[in-house]
N, C-alpha and C positions, 0 to 999 in steps of 0.2 A: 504494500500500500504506500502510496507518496504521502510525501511532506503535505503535499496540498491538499490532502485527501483527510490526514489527521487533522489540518487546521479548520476545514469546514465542518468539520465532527466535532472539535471541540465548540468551537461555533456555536452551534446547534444544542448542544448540551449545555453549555454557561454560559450563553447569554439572556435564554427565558429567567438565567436562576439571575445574574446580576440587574436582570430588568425589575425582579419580583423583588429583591430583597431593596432596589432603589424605591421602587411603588413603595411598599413596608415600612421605609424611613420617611418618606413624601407623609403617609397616612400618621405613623405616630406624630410624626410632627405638628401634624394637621388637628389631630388627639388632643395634642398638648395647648394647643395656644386656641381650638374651642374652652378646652375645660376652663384655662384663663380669662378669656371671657364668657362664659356663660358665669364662673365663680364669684367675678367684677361683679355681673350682674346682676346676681339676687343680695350680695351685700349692700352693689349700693342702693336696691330697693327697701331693704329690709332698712336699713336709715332713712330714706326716703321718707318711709312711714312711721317712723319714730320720731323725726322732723315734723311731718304731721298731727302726729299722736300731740307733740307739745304744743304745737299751735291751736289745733281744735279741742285741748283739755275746756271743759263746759264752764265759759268765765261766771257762771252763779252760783259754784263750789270754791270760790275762794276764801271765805272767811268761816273762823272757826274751826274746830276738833275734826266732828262729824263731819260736817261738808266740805271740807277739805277733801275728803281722805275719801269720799262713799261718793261711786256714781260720778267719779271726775271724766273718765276715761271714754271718748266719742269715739269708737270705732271704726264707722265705716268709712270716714274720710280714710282712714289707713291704710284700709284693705284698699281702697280705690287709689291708692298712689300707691302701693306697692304692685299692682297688676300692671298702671300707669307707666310706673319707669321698670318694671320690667319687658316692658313693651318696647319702650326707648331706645331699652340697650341691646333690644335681639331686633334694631332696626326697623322699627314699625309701630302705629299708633293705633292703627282703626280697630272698631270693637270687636269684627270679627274674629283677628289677629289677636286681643286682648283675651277673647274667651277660649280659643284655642289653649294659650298659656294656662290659663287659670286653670283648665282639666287636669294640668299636673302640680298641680298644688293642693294634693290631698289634705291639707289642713294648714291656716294662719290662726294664730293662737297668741290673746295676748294674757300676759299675766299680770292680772288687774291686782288694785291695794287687798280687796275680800275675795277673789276670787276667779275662775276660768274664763276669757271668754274666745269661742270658738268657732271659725267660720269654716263649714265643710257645705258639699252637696249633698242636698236630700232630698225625697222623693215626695212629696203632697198633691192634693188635687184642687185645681184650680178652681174660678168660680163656674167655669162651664163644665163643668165632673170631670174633666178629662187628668189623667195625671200629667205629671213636669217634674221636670230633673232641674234644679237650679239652689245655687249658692244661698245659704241661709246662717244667720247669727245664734248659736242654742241658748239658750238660757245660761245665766251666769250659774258657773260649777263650784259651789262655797269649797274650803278647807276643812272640812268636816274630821274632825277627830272624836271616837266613844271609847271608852274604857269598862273592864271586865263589869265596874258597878253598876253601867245603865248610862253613866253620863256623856252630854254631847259638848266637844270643845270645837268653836268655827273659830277659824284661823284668822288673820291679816298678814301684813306684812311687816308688822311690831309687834309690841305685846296688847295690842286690843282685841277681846275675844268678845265672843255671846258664847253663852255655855248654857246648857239645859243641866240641872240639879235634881239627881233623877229623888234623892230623897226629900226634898222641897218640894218637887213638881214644878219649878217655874222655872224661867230663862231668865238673865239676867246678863246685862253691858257693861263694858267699861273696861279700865286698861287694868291689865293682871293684880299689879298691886294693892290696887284701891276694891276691888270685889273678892279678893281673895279668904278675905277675914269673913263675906256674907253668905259662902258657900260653902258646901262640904265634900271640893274635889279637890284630892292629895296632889295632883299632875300644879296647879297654882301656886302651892308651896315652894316649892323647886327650878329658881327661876334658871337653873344648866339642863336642868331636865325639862321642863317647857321651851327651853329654846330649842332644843335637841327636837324633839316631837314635833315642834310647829314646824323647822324647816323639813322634816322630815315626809312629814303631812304637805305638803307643797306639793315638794317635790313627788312623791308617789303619785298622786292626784294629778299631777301634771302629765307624769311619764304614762298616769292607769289608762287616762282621758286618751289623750294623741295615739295611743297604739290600739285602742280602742274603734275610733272616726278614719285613722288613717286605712285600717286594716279593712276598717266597713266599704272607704270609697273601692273598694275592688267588689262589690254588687254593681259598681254604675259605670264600672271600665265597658263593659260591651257597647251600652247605648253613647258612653263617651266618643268612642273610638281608637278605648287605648286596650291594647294586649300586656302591658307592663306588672307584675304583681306588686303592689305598694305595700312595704312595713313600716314600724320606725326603725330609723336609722339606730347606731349603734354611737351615741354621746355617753362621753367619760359622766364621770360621775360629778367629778368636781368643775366640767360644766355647769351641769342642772343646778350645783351649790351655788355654785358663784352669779347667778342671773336670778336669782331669787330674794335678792335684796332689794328690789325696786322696781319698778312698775316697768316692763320690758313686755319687747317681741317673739313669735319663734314663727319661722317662715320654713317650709317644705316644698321643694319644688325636686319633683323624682319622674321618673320614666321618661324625659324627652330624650328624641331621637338625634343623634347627631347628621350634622349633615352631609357625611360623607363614610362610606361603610356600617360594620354594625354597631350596636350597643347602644348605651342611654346613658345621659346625663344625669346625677341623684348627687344632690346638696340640700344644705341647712345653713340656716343662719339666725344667729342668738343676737338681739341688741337693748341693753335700756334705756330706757326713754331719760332720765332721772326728773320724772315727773311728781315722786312719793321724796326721795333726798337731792334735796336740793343743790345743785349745780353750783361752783363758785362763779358770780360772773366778773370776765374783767373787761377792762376798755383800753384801747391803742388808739395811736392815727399811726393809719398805712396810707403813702402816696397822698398823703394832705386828707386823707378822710377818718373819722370820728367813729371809729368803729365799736360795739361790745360782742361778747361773746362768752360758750361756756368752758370755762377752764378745761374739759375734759376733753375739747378739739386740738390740744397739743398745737396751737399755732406758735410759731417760732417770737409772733411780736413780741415788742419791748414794749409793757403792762405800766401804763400810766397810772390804772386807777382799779379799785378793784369795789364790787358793789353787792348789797344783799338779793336783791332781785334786776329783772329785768327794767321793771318802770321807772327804779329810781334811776339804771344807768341812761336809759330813752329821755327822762325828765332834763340829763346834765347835759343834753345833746348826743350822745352816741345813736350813732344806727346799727342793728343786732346783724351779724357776720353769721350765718351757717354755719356748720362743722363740713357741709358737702361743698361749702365753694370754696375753692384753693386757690381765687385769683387773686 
């Protein structure tokens, strides 16, 4: 056999294979910098809406204990700007495009000061009998804690509880200290061991709920049009601890398609609002402008002034800077 006889043989043999293993690095690469942005982009909507969350908190819970703290939390603006700029960022705006997205977002979940609150898909019948599959708010999911004696402890996100008194028979409010002497539940005694249980109770209650809804929306993957199996994802532990200090977000966005070969896109994203602990705020001028903002945007300025809340920095002239604009 000739020279030129082995050289078209080898040919033929290594060149489909250096074609496929170029395709292969072409593809991971491709892999890599979707995952990059699609990753960009549910964080930066998951702030988006936490952005939101702070703006649209209900201005007629501002004064006082109580109303401070109960019923601050406007939701759906949220959900509507996290679908919004997830739209954005996978290049496209319009609603069909928006509701597409939204099918793989088995569950937006925010963790209010008392309690869950949880947007998934559910099944109901309209007012013309007919049923519909469409996105719905569930009732808020209290902290619910009972112990071996009958008693019910509801959580918050401090130590304000309602507890039911099973040997009294009544329920009774107020912050652990001050009701603890009017009841006769041992867990109020013990403010390492109430803390221990209350975050405890959070956090279970969070993880019971979401793996719960998320697991349900795979009844509605057919008429969606997804093949995808949804769980929850598998977060550390000392995630779930650490987001449970303050009124925060949890965003899911699982089974999208990449756009080139196979497999699916699945992320999460955790963010607080600090809507319940309040925010340091400070004030700069960048480029001659009178800027405030909240100390936990890490902006690099040089902090002229530093302020309890927002009105009083807006009263001294500042205008409030984002944590999402970096201009």
């Amino acid at each position: 056999m000739k020279i030129t006889d082995f050289s078209i043989i080898f040919v033929i043999i290594v060149a489909p294979l250096l074609i496929f293993a170029q395709w292969r690095a072409e593809d991971t690469n491709t892999f890599a910098k979707l995952n990059h942005q699609y990753d960009g982009a549910i964080t930066v909507a998951t702030h988006d809406a936490v952005d939101q969350l702070r703006t649209n908190s209900k201005p007629n819970y501002e004064a006082g204990y109580d109303s401070f703290k109960f019923n601050r939390v406007n939701p759906e603006p949220a959900f509507d700007t996290f679908i919004h700029s997830l739209a954005l960022n996978f290049s496209t705006k319009d609603e069909a495009s928006k509701d597409v997205l939204s099918r793989y977002v088995p569950a937006f979940a925010i963790l209010d000061y008392d309690g869950a609150l949880l947007n998934v898909f559910q099944e109901s019948t309209n007012k013309e009998g007919d049923r519909e599959l469409k996105r719905v708010w569930l009732p808020k999911i209290p902290f619910s804690y009972s112990d071996s004696e009958g008693n019910i402890i509801t959580f918050t996100l401090d130590d304000f509880v309602a507890v039911y008194d099973a040997e009294l028979k009544e329920w009774v409010k107020g912050k652990r200290d001050r009701i603890m002497g009017e009841v006769s539940i041992p867990l109020l005694q013990d403010l390492e061991q109430f803390d221990k249980v209350r975050r405890d109770t959070i956090v279970n209650t969070f993880q019971e709920e979401l793996a719960y809804y998320i697991n349900e929306h795979n009844v509605y993957t057919k008429q969606l049009g997804i093949t995808y199996k949804f769980t929850l994802p598998l977060i550390p532990q000392e995630d779930w601890y650490n987001t449970i200090d303050d009124i925060g977000i949890f965003a899911f966005f699982q089974g999208y398609p990449y756009e080139r070969g196979q497999g699916t896109f699945n992320q999460y994203a955790l963010a607080g609002s600090r809507l319940f602990k309040n925010d340091v705020i400070q004030a700069a001028t960048v480029d001659g402008e009178k800027i405030f903002f909240n100390k936990s945007c890490h902006f690099p300025y040089p902090v002229e002034e530093i302020y309890p809340n927002k009105k009083e920095a807006a009263r001294a002239g500042y205008k409030e800077r984002s944590c999402l604009n970096t201009k």
